[in-house]
PLY file of the C-alpha trace (Angstrom):
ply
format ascii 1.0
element vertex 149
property float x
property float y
property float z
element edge 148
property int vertex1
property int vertex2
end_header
41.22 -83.07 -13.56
43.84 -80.60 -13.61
45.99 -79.80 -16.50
48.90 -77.56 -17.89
47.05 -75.40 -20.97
49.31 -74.28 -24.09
48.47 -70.39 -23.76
50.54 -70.05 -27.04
47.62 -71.59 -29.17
45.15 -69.22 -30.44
42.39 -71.90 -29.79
43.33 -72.42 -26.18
44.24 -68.19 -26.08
40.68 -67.79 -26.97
39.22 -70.02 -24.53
41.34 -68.78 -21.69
40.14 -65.22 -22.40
36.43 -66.72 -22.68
36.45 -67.86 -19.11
38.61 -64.84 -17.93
35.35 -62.38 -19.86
32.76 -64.59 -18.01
34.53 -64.62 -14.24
35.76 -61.12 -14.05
32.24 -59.77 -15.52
31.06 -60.87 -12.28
33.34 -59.80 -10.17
33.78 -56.31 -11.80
29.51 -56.53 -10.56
30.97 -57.59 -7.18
33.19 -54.60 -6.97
31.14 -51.95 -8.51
33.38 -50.67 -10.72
33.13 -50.54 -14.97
36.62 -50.05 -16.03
38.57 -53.09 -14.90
41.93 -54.16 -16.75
41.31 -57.73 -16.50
38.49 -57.54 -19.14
40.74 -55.93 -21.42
42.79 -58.23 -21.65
43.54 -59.63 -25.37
44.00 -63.13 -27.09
47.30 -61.01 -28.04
47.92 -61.19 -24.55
46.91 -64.21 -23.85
49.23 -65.66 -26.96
52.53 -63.86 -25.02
51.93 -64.15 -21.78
55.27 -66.35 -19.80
52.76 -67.24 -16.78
52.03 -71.01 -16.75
48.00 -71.77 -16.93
46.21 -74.71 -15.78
43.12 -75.98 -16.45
40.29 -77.88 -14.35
38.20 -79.84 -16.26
34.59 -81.32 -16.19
34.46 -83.79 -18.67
35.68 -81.97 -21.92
34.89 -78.29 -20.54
37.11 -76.31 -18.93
35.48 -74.59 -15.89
38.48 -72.67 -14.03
41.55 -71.79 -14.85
44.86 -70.45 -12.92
47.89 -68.15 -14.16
50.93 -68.67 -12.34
54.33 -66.43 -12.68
56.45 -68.14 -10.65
60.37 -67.95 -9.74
62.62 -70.13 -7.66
61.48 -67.96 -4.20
58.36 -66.98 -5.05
55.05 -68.27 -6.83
52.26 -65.34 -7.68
48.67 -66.18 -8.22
48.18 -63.96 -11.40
44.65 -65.09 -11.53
42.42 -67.34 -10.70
38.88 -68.11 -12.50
35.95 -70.04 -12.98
32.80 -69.86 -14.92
29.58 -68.56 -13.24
27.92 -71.69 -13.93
30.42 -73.94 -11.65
30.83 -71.34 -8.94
31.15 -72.58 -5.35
31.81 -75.64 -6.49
35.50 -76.22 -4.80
37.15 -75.68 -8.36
38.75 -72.79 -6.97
40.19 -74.38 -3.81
41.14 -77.46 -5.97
43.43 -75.54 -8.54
45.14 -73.68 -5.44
45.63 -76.84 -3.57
47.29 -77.85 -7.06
49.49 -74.54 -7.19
50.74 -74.90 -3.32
51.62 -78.96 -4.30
52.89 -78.71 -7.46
55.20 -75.25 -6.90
57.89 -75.83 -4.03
58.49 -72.16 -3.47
59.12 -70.25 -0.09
56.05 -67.62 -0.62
53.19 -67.89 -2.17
50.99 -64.40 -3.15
47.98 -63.39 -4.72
46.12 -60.00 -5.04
42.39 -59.62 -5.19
39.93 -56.67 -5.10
39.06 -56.17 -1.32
35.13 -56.45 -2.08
35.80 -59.77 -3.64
35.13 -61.59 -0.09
34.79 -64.76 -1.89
37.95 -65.49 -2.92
39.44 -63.28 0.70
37.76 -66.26 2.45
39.68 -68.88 -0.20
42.73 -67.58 0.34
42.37 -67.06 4.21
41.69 -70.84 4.38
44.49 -71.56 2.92
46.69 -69.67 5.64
47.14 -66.69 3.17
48.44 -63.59 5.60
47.04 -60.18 4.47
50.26 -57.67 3.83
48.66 -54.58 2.34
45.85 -52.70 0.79
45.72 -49.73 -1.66
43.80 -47.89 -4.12
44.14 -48.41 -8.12
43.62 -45.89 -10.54
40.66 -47.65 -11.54
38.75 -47.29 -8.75
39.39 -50.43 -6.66
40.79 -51.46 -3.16
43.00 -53.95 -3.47
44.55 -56.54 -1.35
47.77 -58.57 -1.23
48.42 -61.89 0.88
51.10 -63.42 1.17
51.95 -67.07 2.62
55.42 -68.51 4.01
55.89 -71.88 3.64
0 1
1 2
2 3
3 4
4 5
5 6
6 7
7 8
8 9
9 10
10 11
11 12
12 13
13 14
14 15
15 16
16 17
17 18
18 19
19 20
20 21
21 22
22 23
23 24
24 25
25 26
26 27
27 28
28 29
29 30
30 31
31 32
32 33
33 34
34 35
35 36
36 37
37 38
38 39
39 40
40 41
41 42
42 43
43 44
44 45
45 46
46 47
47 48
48 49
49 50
50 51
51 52
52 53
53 54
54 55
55 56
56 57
57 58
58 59
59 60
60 61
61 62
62 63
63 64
64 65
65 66
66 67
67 68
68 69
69 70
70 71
71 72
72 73
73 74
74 75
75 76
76 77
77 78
78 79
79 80
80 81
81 82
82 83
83 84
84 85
85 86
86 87
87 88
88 89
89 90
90 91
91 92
92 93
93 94
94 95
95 96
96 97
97 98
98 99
99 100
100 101
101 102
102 103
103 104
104 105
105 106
106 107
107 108
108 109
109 110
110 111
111 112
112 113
113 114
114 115
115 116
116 117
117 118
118 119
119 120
120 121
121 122
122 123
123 124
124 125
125 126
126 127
127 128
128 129
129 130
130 131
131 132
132 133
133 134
134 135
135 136
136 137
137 138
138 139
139 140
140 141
141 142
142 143
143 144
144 145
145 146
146 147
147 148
């Protein structure tokens, strides 16, 4: 079950930034690199972000969540996470096949780290064109895709 989260509540903030610790742990392993922003991201943060979050649920737990920033044109994939523990499990297809349903814009995007060639291969499958790649300051290649509807 997928569900709109309330990222202005400290207890949801907190849980949001649990599963965002546990996810990008591993893929800051996948990438090699030990300085990556999206662990340093704060409940603060969390508390003022304006991207819409969604939940997937198993039972009472919430095992992957997605941040959405999304205009009348265009709908980003800020991020996209699920704990270890339900990897490889289709959550991660399930809450973008929720994002491309629910949001009726023209393009769709979403950035990930190049190494990451789990999520490469989600996004491919979902028709996701590659645009670019470039190097951040902290020491990853990214990559952007982009898909027209």
């Amino acid at each position: 079950m997928i569900i709109k989260i309330n990222n202005k509540r400290n207890k949801v903030a907190k849980k949001i930034r649990d599963i965002f610790q546990a996810s990008y742990t591993v893929e800051a392993e996948m990438l090699k690199v030990i300085d990556f922003p999206p662990l340093k991201r704060t409940i603060s943060q969390f508390l003022n972000s304006d991207s819409e979050f969604y939940a997937y649920y198993i039972t009472k737990n919430i095992a992957g969540v997605i941040e959405i920033n999304n205009n009348q044109d265009l709908t980003h994939i800020q991020s996209l996470v699920v704990y270890p523990r339900y990897f490889r499990k289709g959550i991660g297809r399930k809450l973008v096949q929720f994002m491309l349903d629910t949001y009726k814009s023209n393009i769709f995007t979403v950035e990930t780290g190049l190494d990451n060639h789990p999520a490469i291969k989600l996004y491919k499958s979902f028709d996701f064109q590659e645009q670019e790649q470039w190097d951040t300051n902290h020491g990853v290649r990214k990559v952007r895709f982009k898909k027209r509807i």
